[in-house]
Each structure stands twice: as C-alpha cells, then as structure tokens.
N, C-alpha and C positions, 0 to 999 in steps of 0.2 A: 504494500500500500504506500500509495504519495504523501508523505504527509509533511511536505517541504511549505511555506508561508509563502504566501502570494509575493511573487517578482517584483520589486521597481522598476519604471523605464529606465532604457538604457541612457539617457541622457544623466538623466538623476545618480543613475550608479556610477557612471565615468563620471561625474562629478565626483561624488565620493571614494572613488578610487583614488581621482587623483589627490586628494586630501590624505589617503593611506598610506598614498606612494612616501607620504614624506615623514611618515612615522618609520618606516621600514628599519630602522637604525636604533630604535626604541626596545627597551626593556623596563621591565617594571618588577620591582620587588617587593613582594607584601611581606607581613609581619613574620619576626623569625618565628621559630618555634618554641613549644614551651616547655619542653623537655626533651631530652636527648633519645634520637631514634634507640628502639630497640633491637638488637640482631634477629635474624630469623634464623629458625633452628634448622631451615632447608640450607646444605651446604652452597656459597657462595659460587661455585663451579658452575651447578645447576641451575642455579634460583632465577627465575624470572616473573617481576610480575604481573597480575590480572589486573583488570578494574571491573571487581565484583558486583559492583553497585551501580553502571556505565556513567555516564555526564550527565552534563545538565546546566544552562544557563537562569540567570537570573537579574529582576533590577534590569532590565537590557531600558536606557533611556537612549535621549538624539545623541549621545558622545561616550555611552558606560555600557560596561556590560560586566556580570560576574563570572564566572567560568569554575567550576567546582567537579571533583569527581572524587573518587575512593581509590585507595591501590590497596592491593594483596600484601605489603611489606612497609617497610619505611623507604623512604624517595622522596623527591623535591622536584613538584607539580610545574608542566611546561605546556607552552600553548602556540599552537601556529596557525595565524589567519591570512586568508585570502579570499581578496573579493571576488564572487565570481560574475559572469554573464547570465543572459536571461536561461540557457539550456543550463546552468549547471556547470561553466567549465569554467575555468579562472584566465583571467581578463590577459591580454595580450601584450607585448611589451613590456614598458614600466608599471604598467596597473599589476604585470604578475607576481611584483613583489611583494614577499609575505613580509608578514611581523610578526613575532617571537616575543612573547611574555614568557617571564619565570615566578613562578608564585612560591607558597609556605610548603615549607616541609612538614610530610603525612608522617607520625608518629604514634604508636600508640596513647598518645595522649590528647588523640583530636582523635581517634579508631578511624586512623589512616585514613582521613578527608584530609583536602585541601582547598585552598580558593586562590582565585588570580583576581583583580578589582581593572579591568581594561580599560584605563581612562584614554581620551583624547581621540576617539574614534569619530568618523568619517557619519555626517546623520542620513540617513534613506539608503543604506546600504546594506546589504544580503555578505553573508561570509559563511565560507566554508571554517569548519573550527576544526580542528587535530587536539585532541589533549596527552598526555602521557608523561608517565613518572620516569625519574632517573635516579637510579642508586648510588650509592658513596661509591661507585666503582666503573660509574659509567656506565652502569648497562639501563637499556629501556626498555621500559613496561609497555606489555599490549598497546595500541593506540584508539584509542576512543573518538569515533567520527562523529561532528552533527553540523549544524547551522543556526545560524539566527540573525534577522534584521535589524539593525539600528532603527528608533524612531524615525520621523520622516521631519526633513525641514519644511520652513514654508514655500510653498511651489508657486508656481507664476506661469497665466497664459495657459499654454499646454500640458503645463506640469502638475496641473495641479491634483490629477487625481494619483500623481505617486504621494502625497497627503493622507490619502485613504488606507485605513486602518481597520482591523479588523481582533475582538479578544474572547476568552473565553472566562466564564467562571463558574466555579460550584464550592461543595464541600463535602467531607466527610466519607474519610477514607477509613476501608475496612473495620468498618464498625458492628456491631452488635452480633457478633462471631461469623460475620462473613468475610474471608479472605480472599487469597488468591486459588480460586476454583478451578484447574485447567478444566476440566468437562466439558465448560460452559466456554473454554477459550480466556481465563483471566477476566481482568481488571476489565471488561469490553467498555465499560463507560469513556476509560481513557481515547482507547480507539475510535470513539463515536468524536470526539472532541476534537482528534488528533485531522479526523476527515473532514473539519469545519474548515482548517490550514490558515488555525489563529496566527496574528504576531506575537500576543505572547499570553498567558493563561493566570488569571487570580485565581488564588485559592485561599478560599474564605474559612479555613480553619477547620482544622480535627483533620488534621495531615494524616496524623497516628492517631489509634485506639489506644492507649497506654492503661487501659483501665480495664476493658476488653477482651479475657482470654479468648485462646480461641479452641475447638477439639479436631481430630482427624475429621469427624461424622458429627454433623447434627440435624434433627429433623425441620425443616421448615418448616411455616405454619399450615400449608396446605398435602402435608406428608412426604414431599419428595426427599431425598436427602443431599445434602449438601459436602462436599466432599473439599477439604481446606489442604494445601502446600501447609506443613508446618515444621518451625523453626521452634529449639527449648526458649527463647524469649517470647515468643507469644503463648505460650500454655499455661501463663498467669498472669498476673497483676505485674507491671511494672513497679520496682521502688530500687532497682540499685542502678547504676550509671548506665549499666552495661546492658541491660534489661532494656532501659530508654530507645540506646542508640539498637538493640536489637529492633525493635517495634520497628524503625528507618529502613532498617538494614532489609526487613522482610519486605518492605513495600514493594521496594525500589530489586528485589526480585521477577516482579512481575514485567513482562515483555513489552506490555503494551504503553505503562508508565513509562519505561523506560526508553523505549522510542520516543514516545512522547517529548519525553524531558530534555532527547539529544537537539530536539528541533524547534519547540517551542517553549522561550523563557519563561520562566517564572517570579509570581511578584504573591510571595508567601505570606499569610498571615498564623495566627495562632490562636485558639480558643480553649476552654477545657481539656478534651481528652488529650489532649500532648501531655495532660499532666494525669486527672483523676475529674472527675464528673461533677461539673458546677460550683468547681473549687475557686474560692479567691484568700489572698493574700491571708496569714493570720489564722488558718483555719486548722481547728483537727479532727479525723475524721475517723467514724465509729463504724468501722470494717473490719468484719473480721477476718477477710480476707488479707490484709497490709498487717506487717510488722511495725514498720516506719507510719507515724498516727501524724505527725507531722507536717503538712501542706508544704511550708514553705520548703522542709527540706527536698521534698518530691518535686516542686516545682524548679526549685533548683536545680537539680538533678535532668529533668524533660527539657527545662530551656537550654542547658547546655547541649544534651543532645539534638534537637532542633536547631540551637544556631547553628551545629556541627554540620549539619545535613542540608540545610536548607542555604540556598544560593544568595543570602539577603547582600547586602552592598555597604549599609553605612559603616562610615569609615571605623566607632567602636566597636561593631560586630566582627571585624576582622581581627581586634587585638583581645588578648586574656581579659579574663573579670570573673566576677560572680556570677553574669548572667542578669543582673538586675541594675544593672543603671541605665538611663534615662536617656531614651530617645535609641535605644538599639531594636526595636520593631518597630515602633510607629515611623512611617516615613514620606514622601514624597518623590513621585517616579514620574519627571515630564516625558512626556509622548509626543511633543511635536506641538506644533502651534494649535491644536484644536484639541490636546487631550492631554490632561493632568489624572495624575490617579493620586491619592492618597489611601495609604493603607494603613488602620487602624490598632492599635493595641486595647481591647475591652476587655483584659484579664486584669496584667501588672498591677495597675493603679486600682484595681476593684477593691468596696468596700465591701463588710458580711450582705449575704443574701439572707432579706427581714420581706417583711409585709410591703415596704415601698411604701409607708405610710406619715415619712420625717415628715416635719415643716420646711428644715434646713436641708439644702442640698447634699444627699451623700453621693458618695465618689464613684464615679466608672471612668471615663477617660481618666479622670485628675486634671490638676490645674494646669500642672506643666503642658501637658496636651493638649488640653482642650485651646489654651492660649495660643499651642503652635498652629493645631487647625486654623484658627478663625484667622492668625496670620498671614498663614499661607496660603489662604482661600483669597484674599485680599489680595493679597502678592503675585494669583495667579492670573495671565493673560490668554489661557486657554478658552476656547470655546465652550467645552465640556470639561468640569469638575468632575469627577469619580469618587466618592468616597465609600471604600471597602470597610464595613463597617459587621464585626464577625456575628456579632449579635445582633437580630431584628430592632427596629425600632418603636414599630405603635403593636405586637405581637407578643399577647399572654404566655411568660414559659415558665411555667410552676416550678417551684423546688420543693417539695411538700408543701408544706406551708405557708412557706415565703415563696419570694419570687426570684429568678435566675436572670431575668435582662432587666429593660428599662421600666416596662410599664408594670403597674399596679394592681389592673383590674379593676379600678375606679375611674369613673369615668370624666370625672370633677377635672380641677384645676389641678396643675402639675404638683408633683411630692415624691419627696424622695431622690431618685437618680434621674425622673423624669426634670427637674429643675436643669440640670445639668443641659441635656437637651435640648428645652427651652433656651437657656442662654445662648446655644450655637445657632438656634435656628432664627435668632431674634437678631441676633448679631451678622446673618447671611443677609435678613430683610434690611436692614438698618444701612450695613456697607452696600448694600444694592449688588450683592455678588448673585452673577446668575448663573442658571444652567448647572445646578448643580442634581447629581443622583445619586442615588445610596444601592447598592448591592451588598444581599447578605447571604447566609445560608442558616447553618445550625438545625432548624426544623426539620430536614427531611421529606420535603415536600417542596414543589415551586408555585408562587405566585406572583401577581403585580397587582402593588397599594400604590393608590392614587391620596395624596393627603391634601386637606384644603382649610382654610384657617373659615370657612363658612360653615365649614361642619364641627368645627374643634370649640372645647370649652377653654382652651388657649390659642387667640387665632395673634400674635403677633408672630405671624413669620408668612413666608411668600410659600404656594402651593410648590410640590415636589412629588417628586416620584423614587418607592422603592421596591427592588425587584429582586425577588429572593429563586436561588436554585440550590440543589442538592436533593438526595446526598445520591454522589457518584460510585461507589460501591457498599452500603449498608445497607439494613431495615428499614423499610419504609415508615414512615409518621403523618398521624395529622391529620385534617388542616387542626388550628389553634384559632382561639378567636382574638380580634381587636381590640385592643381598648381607645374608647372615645376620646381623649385626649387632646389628642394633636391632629383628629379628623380623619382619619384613615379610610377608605373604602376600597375593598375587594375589586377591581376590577378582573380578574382570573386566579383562580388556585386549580390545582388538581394533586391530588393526594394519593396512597397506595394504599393498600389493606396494612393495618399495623406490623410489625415484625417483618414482613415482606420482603422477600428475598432479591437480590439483584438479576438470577435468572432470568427474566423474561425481557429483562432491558425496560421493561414497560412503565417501571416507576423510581427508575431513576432518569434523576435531571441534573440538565445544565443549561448556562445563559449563555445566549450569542452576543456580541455587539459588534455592529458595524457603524463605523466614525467615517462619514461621508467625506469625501479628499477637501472641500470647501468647509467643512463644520457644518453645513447646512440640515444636518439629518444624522439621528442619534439612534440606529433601529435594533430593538429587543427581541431576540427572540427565546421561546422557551424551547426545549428540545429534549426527548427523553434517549434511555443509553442504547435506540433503535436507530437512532439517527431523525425521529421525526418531530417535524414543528407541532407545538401544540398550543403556543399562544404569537404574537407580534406585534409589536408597536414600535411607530415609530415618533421619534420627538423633536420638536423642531427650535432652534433654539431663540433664545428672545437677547435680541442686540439690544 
C-alpha cells in the first residue's frame, strides 16, 4: 500500500531544494547522553544492530522536524535527507545533495531510543529520511526508510494550492485488552489513516494502555474471540520503568503503526492511560492490582517512558529531568500560513477529580498554560487555530462520583474547572482571535459539537466548533451527554455497542482534515477503521 503524503509542485520543491542545497555541510548535535552505553553480551565480531521499534517522525513544522527511532544495542542515532521529485526519486544535480544529522546516543538509559531535533529545513518540501545507528566501533545498524513533508510556505499565483494540507486525528491505542490481533490483520485502524496520505497525524492521547493488561484469549462481547500478540509487559498493570516503556515497545510492534509512523509525522499528546485511569497529580490509588499506591511516582515513571518514545520537539524534552517541568508537552507546531496547531497538556497541571462544584477556579491547564495559550493564540497569524485539547470540553465523563474532564453536569453558570475554560474562551472573544477549533478524543466514540453563546448559560465567548474521534484500536463507548454550559449541541455522534471490539472496523474512528491551499475551507470528516465517511463538514473561515 501507498501510503506516501500528497506531493508538492515541482516549483515549490526546487524551491526548497534549493534552500537544502545549502544546508548540505550541516550537522547537528542533540543532547549527550545520560549515562554511559552498556556493552552487549552478543560478541562485538558479530553484533549488528536492528531497529526493533522502526522510525518515526515528529513536531515536522515549515523548518523542524524530529527524527526518532530504537536500536537493538547502544549506538549514536544518524540521519540522511534528501529531497526528492514528484515520482519519488531525489532531485538532480545540486538538489541531490543530502544532509546528514547526528543525534543522542541510545543507551540503556533512554531503552535504546534516540532523537535528532532537524532544524533549519527547507518549508513545502517532501524528503526521503535514512535513519540508522553506529556503534563505538563503527559498525551500522539496519537502516530505517520513510519520509515526510515540511509544512508548506505561503504560495503565490499558481502556487498556491502547494498551501494545501491535509491531517489526521484520533485516540486510544490498544485499550480495554485489545491488542495487536494478526487474525484481523493488526492495528487496521492505523492502515485506514495511513490511506487518507495525511501530512502529519494528532494523536489525542492514551498512546498506551499502561493500566490495561492484556490475555492471549479473550471473549468479546458478542462471543467471538479475540486473539492478542503478547509481550510479559502487557500481562499486567504497568508501575516499574520498564513495564512503561514495555506498553511503547508492544505498540510500535504492530506493522501497520509502524509504516504508518515511517511516513507520517506525528504531533503526540498525552492523557491518562500513559499513566493509570483518570489519574491526576497528588493522587493515591486503591488497586489492588498496583504495589506502587502512589500516582505521582507512576506518573513519573509513564512520562519518562513516553517522552522516550514519542517524537515531541521542544527543546527541554530532549535534555534529562524528572519528567515534570513546565512546558515539555504543551506546545505549539506552525503548519504554514493557514494552520497553527496547539497541543495540549490536560493531565500535568490537573487538580483532584470532585463534583466540579468550587466557586473558585480549580486547575486543569494551570496558569502557566493557560496564559501560554491565550498568548499564543494572539500571536498566531494563521488562518486556522487547532487546539488538540485530550479531554472533551462541554462532554459528561464521570469518575464515580466526581467528575474526570471539565464539565459538571450542571447546567448553570461555570464552576469549578469549567471557570478555567470560561476564561480562555472569553479571552478568544475579547482578542477577536478567530477561526479557532478544538479536537479531542478520550470517549471512544466520534462526534461534532456545534457550541453557541445563545444557547449557553455563559455566553461570553464567540460560537466554535469541536470535533471528537476515536478510539482507533479499543472498546467501543458511548455516546455521553452535554452539559449546558457553554451551549453545546450534537450536530453528529455515532457510537459502538459498549466493550466493542475493533474487529469489524465499524466503530472505530478517526478525523480527516483538509486545510484548503488559500485557508479558504477547513473540511471535517468523520471516518470509521473501514475506511468510510460517516459525517463532513466543512468551515469557512471569518476574516
């Protein structure tokens, strides 16, 4: 299967070739490492090695890109780009100069990932990528093929529909003990995605099940049975490091992810199950399942293995930490003059999950974030805002009791984490910032909320749209109800029978969008892991 990203014209691309041509002499060095490689116990004579986990870009904006992949050993991660032409073949003359990045050394203390941060690239252009590791002795590891396009600049005249953009989003990977099923062919939802031939693919959280064992054999709800690839890190409950980066390690098993990931960037977020189910900061939890009662130390624990795997970009995610300081998931990834994305962190800064019933604002972005949003929303000169937001926003998601996102279930004036909200969306109307939309997942189901301050018992803020897909290989859920709020109305959902297995492709989902090359046309589509439309809209944007 093709599942290469739509071509630039050739104008656009020898444009950006020739802006390559001049990097050709470039190298670039990321962070050292953070502990000294380990030897491998295969004798050095022999040893050669794999990239178990294949590639994967990420972050890919008009001039970045991440470049990430796994080796079999300890090595020190290398990268060779070349732009090609519209069939596939790299450009002629001086355009066929490659450039060579060197990134971080894979060590057992990163479980042999590595990442390159490729600055200063050429915008609207297509590259062939080479990855592959070298050992302290010069030898090289298998090489890992894919591609990916830089954002697109602003075009002119005829150029303008190399402008035109096209992404992908969902959530919720292998979840509620459904893995990697060959029977069925794998991950196929990824497949359904990969045949869209995104520029680059959001993923709206619950990457991993880390909470989720899984069995050889389990019965579906409709009797058939379900047959799981299994690895001793998924046959329980994650809580040691290694447990973590197991949960990564099995995904990125499956074929179809993994094609996937060689060709189309990724722009990761994170939600719960990376860590344990409906967890936030501060928490301890009453499973008898977990040794480790702990939250935060688990959470420490998943974030590391998650930055480790996930291709994110900003510049502290590439150096040591604890995993916890400020501003290493929430980010901003421009796309070109018509398309900004922001992607969210709704865990980190989260306060306990209660009733949603305070007077005073409790915390889900936090301040720090919230401030960077409304900044950078202001800041941006895109046509289209993005904001990858992992949790719903006018959408009831119980925690027993209490409640697990924004809303309350009251339908009154804002309370609780709903203030928080309020303040962003007061502040969108106030700046006059437009054209902005919300994509989430979490639910396991797709729909499209139409929200309107005529319907809401808080209407200071400008009508918006948000449009939820998933989950792309789990149990199906749902629908959940609205809460009146902030005005919400159902314009489409469609839902699976609960528990509901990935099998039939039928209910699992994901979102299209296509970013018209002018900005003129913002069009949604809904699509299950069959490959078929099941909703569309398209939005037009207000100058």
């Amino acid at each position: 299967m093709d599942i290469s990203p739509p071509r630039p014209d050739r104008r656009s691309l020898l444009k950006g070739a020739a802006a390559l041509s001049a990097l050709a002499a470039t190298t670039l060095a990321a962070p050292s490492a953070l502990a000294a490689p380990r030897p491998s116990a295969v004798p050095l004579a022999t040893r050669r090695m794999l990239l178990p986990s294949g590639i994967s870009t990420g972050d890919v904006s008009t001039n970045s890109a991440v470049l990430w992949s796994r080796a079999s050993g300890p090595g020190r991660l290398h990268a060779v780009l070349r732009a090609e032409d519209e069939q596939g073949n790299p450009l002629k003359g001086r355009f066929a100069r490659k450039v060579e990045f060197i990134g971080s050394q894979a060590h057992a203390g990163t479980d042999f990932t590595a990442k390159i941060h490729a600055r200063g690239l050429p915008a609207g252009t297509r590259f062939d990528l080479e990855l592959y590791f070298e050992d302290e002795a010069g030898r090289r590891s298998e090489r890992g093929n894919g591609s990916f396009t830089t954002a697109p600049a602003p075009g002119r005249g005829r150029n303008r529909e190399s402008a035109a953009q096209s992404f992908v989003w969902t959530a919720d990977t292998a979840g509620q003990g459904y893995g990697i099923n060959e029977e069925i062919g794998g991950m196929r939802g990824y497949a359904a995605m990969a045949a869209t031939k995104p520029d680059f693919f959001l993923h709206s959280g619950d990457t991993i099940y880390a909470d989720g064992p899984m069995s050889a054999e389990m019965t579906e709800p409709d009797g058939n049975i379900w047959r799981n690839v299994m690895t001793e890190e998924v046959s329980k409950v994650a809580e040691t490091l290694n447990e973590y980066r197991g949960r990564h390690r099995y995904n990125m098993m499956d074929a179809n992810l993994r094609s996937m990931y060689a060709h189309v960037p990724v722009i990761a977020q994170w939600d719960d199950h990376e860590t344990v189910n409906n967890w936030y900061p501060g928490e301890r939890i009453d499973d008898p399942r977990y040794t480790v009662r702990d939250v935060d130390t688990l959470a420490a624990r998943g974030r590391q293995a998650w930055q480790e795997y996930m291709p994110i970009a900003d510049a502290r995610a590439m150096r040591p930490g604890t995993g916890f300081e400020p501003a290493r998931i929430y980010r901003h990834v421009p796309r070109g003059p018509h398309l900004d994305v922001f992607a969210l962190d709704m865990r980190s800064h989260k306060g306990p999950n209660t009733a949603g019933l305070e007077t005073e604002p409790t915390s889900l972005l936090g301040e720090e974030q919230l401030a960077w949003l409304i900044r950078s929303l202001r800041a941006s000169e895109a046509t289209w805002k993005v904001i990858g937001n992992d949790l719903p926003l006018g959408l009831i998601v119980p925690d027993g009791k209490a409640q697990e996102s924004i809303s309350n279930a009251e339908h009154g004036a804002p309370l609780g984490r709903e203030l928080e909200l309020a303040r962003l969306l007061s502040a969108i109307k106030e700046h006059d910032i437009k054209n902005v939309v919300f994509l989430t997942g979490d639910v396991h189901y797709c729909a499209a909320h139409h929200y309107s301050p005529e319907r809401a018992a808080f209407s200071d803020f400008n009508e918006f749209w948000e449009f939820v897909a998933g989950p792309i290989n789990a149990g199906s859920f749902g629908p959940n109800a609205l809460d009146g709020t902030f005005g919400p109305r159902v314009d489409f959902q469609q839902a699976g029978p609960t528990m509901a297995s990935p099998r039939s492709g039928e209910h699992q989902y994901f979102g299209h969008v296509d970013v018209a090359g002018d900005g003129s046309a913002f069009t949604v589509k809904l699509i299950n892991a069959n490959g078929e439309v099941q909703y569309t809209r398209t939005l037009k944007p207000r100058r």
